[in-house]
C-alpha positions in Angstrom: 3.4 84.5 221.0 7.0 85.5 221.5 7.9 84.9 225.6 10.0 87.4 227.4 12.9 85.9 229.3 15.0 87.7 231.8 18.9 86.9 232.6 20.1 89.4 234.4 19.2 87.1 237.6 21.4 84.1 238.2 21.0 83.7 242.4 18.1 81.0 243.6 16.1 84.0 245.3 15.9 86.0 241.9 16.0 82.7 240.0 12.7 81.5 241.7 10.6 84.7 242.2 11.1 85.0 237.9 10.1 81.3 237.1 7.2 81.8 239.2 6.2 85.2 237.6 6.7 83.3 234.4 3.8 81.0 234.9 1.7 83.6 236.2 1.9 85.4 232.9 1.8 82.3 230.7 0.3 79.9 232.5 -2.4 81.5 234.5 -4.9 78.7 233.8 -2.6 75.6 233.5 -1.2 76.2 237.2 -1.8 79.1 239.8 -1.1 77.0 243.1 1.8 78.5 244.5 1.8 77.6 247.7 5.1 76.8 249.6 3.7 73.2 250.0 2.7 72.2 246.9 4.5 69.9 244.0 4.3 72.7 241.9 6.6 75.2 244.0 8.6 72.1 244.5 9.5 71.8 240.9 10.0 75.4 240.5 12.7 75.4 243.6 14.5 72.4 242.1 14.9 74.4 238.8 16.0 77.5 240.2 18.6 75.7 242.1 20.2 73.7 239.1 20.1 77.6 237.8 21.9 78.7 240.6 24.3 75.6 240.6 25.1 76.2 237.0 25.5 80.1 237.4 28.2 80.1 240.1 30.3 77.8 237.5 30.3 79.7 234.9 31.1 82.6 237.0 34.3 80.8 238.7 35.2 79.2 235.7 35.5 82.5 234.2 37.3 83.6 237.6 39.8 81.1 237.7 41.1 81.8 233.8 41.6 85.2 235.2 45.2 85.8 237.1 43.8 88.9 239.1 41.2 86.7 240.9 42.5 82.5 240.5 42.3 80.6 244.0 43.0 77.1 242.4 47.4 76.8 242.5 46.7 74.7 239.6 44.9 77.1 237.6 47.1 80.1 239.1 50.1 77.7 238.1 48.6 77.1 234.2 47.8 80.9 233.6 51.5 81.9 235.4 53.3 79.4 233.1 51.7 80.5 229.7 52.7 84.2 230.6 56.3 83.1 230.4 56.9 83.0 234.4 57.7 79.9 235.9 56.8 79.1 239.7 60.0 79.1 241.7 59.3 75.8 244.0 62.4 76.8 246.0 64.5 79.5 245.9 68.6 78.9 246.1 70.6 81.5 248.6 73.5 82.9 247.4 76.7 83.3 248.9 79.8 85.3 248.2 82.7 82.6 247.9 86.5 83.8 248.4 88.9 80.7 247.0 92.9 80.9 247.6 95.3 79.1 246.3 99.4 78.9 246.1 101.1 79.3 243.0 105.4 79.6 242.6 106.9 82.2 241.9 108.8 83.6 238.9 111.6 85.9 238.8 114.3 87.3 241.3 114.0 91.0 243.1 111.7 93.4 241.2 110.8 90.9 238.9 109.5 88.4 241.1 106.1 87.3 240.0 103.6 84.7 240.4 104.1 81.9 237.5 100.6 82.2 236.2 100.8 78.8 233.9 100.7 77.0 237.2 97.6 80.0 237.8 94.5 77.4 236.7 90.7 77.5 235.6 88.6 76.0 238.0 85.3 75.2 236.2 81.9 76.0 237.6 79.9 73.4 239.5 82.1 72.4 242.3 80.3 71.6 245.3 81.0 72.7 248.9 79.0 72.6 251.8 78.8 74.3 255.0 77.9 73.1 258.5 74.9 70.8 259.0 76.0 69.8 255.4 73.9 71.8 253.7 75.2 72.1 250.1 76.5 74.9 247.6 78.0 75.0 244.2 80.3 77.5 242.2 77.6 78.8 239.1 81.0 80.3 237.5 84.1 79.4 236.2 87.2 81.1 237.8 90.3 82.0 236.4 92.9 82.5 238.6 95.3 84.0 235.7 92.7 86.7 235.0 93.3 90.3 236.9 90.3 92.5 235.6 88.6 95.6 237.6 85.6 93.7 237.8 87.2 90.4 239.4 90.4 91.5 240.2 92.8 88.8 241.7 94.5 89.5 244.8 97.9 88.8 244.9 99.6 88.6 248.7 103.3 86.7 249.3 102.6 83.6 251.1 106.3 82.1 251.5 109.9 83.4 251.5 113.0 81.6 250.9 116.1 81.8 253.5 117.6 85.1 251.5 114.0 86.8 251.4 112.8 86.0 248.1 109.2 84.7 247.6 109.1 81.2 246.5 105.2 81.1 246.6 102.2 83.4 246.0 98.8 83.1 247.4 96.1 84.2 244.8 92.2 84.9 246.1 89.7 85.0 243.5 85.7 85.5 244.5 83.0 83.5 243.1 79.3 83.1 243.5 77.6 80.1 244.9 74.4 78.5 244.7 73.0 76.5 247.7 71.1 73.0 246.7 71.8 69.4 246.9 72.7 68.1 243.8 70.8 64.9 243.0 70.1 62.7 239.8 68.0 60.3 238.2 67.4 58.2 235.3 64.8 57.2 233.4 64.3 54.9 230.3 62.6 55.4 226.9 61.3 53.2 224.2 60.2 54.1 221.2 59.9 58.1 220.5 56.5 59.4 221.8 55.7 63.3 220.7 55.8 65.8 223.5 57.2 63.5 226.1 56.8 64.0 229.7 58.6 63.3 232.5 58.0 64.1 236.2 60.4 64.3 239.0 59.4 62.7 241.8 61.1 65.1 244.2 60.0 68.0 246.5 61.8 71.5 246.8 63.3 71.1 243.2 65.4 74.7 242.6 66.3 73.5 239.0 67.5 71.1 236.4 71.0 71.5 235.8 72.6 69.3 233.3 70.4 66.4 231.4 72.6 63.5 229.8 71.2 60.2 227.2 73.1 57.0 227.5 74.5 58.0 224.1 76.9 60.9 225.3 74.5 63.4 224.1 73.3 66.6 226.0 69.8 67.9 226.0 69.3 71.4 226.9 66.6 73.5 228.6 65.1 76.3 227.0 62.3 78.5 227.7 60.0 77.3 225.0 60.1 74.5 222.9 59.8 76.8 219.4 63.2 78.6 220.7 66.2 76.4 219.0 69.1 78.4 220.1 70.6 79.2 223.6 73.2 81.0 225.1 77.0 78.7 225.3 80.5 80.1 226.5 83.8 78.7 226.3 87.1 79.7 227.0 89.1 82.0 225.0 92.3 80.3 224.4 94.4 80.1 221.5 93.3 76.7 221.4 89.6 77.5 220.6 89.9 80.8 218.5 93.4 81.9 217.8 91.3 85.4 216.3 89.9 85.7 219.6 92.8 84.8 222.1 94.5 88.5 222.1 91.6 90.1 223.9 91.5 87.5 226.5 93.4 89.7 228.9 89.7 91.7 228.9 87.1 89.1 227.5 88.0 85.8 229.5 84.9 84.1 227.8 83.5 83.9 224.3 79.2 84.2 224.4 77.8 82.2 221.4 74.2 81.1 220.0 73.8 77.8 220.0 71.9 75.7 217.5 70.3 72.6 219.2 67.2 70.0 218.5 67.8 68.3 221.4 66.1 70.8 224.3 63.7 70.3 226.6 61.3 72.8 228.7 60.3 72.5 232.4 56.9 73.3 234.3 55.1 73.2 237.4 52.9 70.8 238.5 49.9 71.6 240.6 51.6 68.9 243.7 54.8 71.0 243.5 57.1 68.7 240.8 59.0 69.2 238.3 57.6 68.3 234.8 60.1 68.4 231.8 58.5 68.3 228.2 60.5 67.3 224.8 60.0 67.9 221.5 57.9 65.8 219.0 60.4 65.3 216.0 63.0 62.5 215.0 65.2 64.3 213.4 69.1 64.8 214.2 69.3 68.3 212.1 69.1 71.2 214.2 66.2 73.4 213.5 66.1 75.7 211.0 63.4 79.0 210.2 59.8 77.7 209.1 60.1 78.2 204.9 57.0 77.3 203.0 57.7 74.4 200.2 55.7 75.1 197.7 55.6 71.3 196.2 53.4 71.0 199.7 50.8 73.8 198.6 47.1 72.5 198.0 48.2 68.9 198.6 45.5 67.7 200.0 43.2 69.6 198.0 41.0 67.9 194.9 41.8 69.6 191.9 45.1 71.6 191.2 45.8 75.5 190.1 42.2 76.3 190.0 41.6 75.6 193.8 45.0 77.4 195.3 42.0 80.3 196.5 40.5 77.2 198.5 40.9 77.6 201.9 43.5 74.9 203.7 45.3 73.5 207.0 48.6 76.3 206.7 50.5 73.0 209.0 50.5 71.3 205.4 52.6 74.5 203.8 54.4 75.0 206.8 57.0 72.2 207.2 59.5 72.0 210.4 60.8 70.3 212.8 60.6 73.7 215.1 59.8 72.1 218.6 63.0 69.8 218.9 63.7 65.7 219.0 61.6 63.5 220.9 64.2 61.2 223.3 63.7 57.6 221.9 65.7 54.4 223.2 68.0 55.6 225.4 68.1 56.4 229.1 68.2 60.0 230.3 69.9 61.3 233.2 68.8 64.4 235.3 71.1 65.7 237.3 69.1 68.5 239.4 69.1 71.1 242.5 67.3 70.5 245.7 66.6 73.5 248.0 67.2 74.2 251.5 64.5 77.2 251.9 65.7 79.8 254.5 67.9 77.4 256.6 69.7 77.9 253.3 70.6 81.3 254.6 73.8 80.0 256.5 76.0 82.3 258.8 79.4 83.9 257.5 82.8 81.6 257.6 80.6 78.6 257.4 81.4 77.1 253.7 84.9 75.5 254.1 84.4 72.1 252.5 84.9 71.0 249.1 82.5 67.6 248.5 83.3 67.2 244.8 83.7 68.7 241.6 87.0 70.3 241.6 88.1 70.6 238.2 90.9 72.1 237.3 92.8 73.4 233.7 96.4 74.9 233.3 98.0 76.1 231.1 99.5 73.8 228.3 103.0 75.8 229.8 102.4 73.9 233.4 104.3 70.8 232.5 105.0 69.9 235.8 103.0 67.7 237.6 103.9 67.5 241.3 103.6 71.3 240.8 100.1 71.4 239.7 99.1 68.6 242.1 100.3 71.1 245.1 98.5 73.9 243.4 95.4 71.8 243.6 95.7 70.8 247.1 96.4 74.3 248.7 93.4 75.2 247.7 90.8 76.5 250.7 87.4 78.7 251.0 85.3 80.1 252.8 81.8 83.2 252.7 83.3 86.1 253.9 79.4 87.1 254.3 76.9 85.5 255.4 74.5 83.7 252.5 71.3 85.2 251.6 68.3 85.6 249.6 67.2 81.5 250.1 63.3 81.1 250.9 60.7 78.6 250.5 57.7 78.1 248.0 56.1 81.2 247.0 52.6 81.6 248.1 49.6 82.0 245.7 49.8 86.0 246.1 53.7 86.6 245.2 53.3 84.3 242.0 50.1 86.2 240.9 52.3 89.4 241.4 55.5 88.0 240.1 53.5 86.7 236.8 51.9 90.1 235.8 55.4 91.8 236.6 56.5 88.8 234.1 54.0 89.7 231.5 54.9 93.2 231.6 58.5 93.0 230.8 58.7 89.8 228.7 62.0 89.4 228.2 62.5 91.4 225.9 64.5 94.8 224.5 62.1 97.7 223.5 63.0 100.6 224.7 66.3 102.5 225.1 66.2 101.6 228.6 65.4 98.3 228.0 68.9 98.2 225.8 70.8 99.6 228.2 69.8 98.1 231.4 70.0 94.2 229.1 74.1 95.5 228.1 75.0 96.5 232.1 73.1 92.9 233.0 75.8 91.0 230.9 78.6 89.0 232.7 81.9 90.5 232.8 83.7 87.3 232.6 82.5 88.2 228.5 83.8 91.7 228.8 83.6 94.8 230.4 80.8 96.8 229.7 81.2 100.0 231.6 79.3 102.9 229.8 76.5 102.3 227.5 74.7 105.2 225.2 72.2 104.2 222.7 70.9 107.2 220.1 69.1 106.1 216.8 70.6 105.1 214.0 71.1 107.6 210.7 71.0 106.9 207.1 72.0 109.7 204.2 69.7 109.8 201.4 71.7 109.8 198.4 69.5 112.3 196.0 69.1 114.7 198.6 72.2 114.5 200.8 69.2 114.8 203.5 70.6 113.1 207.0 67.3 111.0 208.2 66.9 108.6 211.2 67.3 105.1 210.0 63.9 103.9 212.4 64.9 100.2 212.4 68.3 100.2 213.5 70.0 101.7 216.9 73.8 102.7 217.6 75.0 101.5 220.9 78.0 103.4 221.8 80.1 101.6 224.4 82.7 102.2 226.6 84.9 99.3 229.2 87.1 99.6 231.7 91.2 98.7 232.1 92.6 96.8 234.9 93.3 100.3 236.8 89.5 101.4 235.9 90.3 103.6 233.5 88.1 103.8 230.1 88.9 102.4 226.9 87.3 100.9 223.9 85.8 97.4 223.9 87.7 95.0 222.1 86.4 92.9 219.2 85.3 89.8 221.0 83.6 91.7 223.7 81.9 94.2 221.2 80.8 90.4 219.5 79.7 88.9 222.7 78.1 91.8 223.6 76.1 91.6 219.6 75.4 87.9 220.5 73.9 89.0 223.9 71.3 91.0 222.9 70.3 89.2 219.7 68.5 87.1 222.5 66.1 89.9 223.9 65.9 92.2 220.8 62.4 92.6 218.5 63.3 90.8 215.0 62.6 93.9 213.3 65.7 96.0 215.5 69.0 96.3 214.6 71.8 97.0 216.9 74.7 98.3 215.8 77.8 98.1 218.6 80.1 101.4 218.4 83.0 102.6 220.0 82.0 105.8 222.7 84.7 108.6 222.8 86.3 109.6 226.0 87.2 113.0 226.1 90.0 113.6 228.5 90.4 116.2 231.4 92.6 118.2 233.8 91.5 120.8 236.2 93.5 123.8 237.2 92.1 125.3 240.3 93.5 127.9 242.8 92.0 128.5 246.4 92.9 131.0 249.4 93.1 129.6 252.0 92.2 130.6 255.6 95.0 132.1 258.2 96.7 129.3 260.0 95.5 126.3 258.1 98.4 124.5 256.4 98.4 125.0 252.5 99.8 122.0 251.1 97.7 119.9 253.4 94.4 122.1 252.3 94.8 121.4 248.5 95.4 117.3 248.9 91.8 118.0 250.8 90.4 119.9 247.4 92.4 117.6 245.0 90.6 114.4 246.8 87.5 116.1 246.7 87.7 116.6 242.9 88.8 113.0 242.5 85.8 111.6 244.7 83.6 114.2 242.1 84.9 113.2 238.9 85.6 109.4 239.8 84.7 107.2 236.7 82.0 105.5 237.9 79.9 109.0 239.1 80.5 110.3 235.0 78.1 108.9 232.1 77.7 109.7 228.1 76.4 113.1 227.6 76.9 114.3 231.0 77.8 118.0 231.1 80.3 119.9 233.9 78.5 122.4 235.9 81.4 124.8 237.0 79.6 126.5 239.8 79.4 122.8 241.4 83.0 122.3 241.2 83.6 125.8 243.0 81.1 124.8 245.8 82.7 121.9 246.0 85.8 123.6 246.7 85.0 125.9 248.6 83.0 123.3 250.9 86.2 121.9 251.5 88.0 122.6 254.9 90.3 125.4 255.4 89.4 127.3 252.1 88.5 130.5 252.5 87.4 131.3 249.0 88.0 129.5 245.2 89.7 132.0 242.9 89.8 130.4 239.6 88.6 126.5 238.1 89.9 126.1 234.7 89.7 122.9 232.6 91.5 121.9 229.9 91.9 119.2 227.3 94.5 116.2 227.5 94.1 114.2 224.7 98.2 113.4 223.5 98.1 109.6 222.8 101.7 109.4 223.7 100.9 110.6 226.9 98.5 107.8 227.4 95.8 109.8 226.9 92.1 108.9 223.9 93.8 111.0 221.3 90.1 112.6 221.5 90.5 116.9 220.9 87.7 119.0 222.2 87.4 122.5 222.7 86.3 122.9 226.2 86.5 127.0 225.9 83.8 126.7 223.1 81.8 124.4 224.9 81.2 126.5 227.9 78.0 128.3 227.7 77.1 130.2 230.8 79.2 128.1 233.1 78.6 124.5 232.0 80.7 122.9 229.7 78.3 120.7 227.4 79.4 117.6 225.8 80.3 117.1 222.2 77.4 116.0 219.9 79.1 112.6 219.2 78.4 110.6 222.9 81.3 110.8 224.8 82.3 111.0 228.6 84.5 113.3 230.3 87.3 111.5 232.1 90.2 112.8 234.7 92.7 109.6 233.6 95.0 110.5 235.4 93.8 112.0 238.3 97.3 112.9 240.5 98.7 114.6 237.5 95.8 116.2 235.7 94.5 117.9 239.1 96.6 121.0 240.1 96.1 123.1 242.7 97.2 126.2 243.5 97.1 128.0 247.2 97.8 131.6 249.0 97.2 133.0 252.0 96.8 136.6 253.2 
């Protein structure tokens, strides 16, 4: 006779009452003493406890491989780790660093200038530290040569010669720093062992910064084991890319892919340490893609041709060496970040020391060396701002938060927002990126001279700014770094191609009457600033239209008008003028007061604001 079971009841009060109604209905002449006291009811307890035992862990097991509702850090710490988000131990605060330095001049009179081969690099990673020695580091390099609008050098006399003539210029560069203590250690390997780990035995870890063997070689961190390339910049000088050297004006730095087997990835342990994982293979050739051999098909099947439908392991077709070397007789050395928490927030003007690290490079033109030793030594710093955004462990809630906000974005490029927001995100020391527009790519079908979108490709039309913030086209090696950028974040199946925007080119002709007794000339440098603050660069974007009405309130809004009596645009675009070379009809484009943009994306700009912005006045 089939028995009915229930399951539905997994608590010791439910647990019980059903065993015992169990041996009523089949057992009803074996046992019916169910008294408290008896052996019987004794048993019966015992088995709905081990029921009830067994029933919370599997329901807390199932709980803690859930992210919404884990309590154990260690499991919270697992599940965070395989969604791509690692577990900030400690988090670094940030401080604004101004640097200056003294550099001779050049030149007599008007032509006096600051001798910028004596102007050096100073390469990232020097350390300073502020009172109660608590430790920062530059995360940048800084060229002192380079004057761009997004880290312009500022340029300031600092001595004169008996007949007036400056001898020496001060030059103040900003960079960011990083607050940590920088510490190392070493450890030594035998034979290669697959998937090595190693554990640092230090608290408050903010990161591993550099990761040397005994050999000269560097191993590098990557988020994943499977990922063989990462992100490397160097210099543009003639030196490393003569192709490249003429944009370095504008692109400072050159953003490559690297290729590299020896890499390394980092977790966090459940006790708060840094673990660092390697690869498993021996080989010194950099990874390549996975490609099936086909001498390796059915290899360890019997038989030959007549068995290639036979099911198989796919890791015997699949050959590579995808996860990296394995560190094998050599010593490592970690050099890595320790964190101060909040204390790490320290006060403004309290970074002044340099500890170590000051490295510079000149120009191969700086031959002289007392020169560059007192170009060195005059240098000085200090946080113009207080530092900021240093804390200590997160707690269990902000890294369940901070994992599903992880999960959600991934890392990667999907959508046009996506694109955009990764291109503004890219440093400027690779070039300025100043307007970005992304529409889809087209493709013409030849037999139908049909114009279709091209679904797997996207055009990415940008725009960068000159030293005076004016917009021009990105140069070669910045439309290149720019290519290489994204290539990290973007779905295999995209392709993105990097275009040139258009910048059509403005002047506005305005007249205003203005009120009895107000000064004219004085009223119309109020409406031209007021049209400068409206159209200023950064305020105007691809495919933004001009509202006319807005521009007349504007004027009019403006103190001591008394009413607008004509706004009239008009196109500059003479290149001999200085000016895109761009022609657009602005009369045509005006439909019922707002002048639309041209099809192809393009941004209205006023480029030369105190010319192309004319006022007229009169009173009455």
């Amino acid at each position: 006779m089939a028995k009915e079971v229930k399951y539905i009841n997994k608590q010791f009060d439910g647990l019980k009452t059903d065993l015992i109604e169990y041996a009523k209905n089949y057992f009803p002449n074996t046992y019916n003493d169910f008294n408290s006291a008896s052996p019987g009811q004794m048993f019966i307890e015992m088995a709905a406890y081990v029921g009830d035992v067994l029933s919370y862990y599997t329901d807390y097991a199932l709980k803690e491989n859930l992210i919404n509702y884990a309590t154990e850090k260690k499991n919270l710490y697992n599940i965070a780790q395989s969604f791509g988000y690692k577990p900030n131990i400690s988090v670094a605060s940030t401080a604004t660093i101004d640097l200056f330095l003294t550099v001779p001049a050049m030149g007599t009179g008007n032509t006096s200038k600051p001798d910028y081969n004596y102007a050096p690099v100073l390469e990232a990673g020097m350390v300073i530290s502020a009172t109660r020695g608590f430790q920062f580091k530059t995360i940048e390099p800084v060229d002192f040569a380079q004057n761009t609008a997004e880290n312009p050098t500022i340029i300031t006399i600092a001595q004169l010669d008996g007949t007036g003539q400056p001898t020496y210029y001060l030059l103040k560069k900003t960079v960011r720093g990083q607050s940590g203590e920088q510490k190392s250690t070493s450890v030594v390997l035998g034979a290669a062992e697959k998937y090595k780990k190693i554990k640092i035995s230090d608290t408050n870890i903010i990161g591993i910064d550099k990761v040397t063997d005994s050999d000269g070689n560097t191993w590098y961190e990557t988020p994943y084991l499977a990922q063989d390339t990462m992100f490397q910049e160097n210099l543009n000088t003639n030196e490393f890319d003569p192709t490249t050297f003429g944009d370095a004006a504008s692109t400072p730095y050159i953003l490559s892919l690297r290729k590299t087997s020896r890499r390394f990835i980092t977790r966090v342990t459940a006790d708060d340490m840094i673990e660092m994982q390697f690869g498993a293979g021996i080989s010194d050739d950099p990874d390549v893609e996975i490609i099936p051999s086909p001498t390796n098909v059915g290899t360890n099947l019997p038989g030959s041709v007549n068995k290639l439908d036979t099911a198989f392991d796919p890791s015997n077709f699949l050959n590579t060496n995808a996860y990296g070397q394995a560190p094998s007789n050599t010593t490592l050395t970690v050099n890595y970040s320790v964190g101060y928490g909040i204390e790490g927030n320290v006060d403004a003007d309290a970074i002044t020391k340099i500890d170590s690290g000051k490295v510079f490079s000149f120009n191969e033109n700086a031959t002289n060396g007392g020169t560059k030793t007192a170009v060195e030594n005059s240098l000085v710093l200090t946080n113009p701002e207080p530092a900021t955004g240093g804390k200590s462990m997160e707690t269990v809630e902000e890294i369940r938060l901070n994992a599903l906000a992880h999960f959600g974005t991934q890392q990667r490029a999907v959508t046009r927002e996506d694109y955009i927001v990764k291109a503004y995100s890219m440093p400027a020391r690779y070039g300025s990126v100043a307007k970005i527009c992304i529409d889809k790519d087209t493709v013409l079908e030849k037999s139908t001279s049909a114009v279709k979108q091209n679904p797997l490709a996207l055009n990415m039309y940008a725009l960068g700014y000159d030293r005076t913030q004016r917009l021009v086209n990105l140069n070669s090696t910045t439309r290149k770094n720019l290519k290489n950028y994204l290539s990290q974040y973007r779905i295999l199946t995209d392709a993105v191609n990097v275009k040139h925007g258009y910048i059509i080119n403005i002047g506005i002709d305005f007249g205003v009457v203005v009120l009895p007794g107000r000064n004219s000339k004085e009223t119309i440098l109020k409406c031209i600033s007021a049209l400068k603050e409206m159209f200023h660069i950064e305020k105007m974007q691809f495919k933004q239209p001009i509202i006319v009405k807005d521009v007349i309130l504007k004027l009019a809004d403006v103190d001591g008008v008394q009413s607008v009596m004509n706004v009239d645009f008009k196109c500059l675009y003479k290149s001999s003028d200085g000016y895109s070379g761009n022609k657009y009809d602005l009369e045509a484009a005006n439909k019922n007061g707002v002048i639309y943009p041209s099809m192809d994306p393009a941004v209205f700009e006023i480029r030369f604001p105190d010319q192309d912005i004319k006022g007229k006045a009169e009173t009455y």
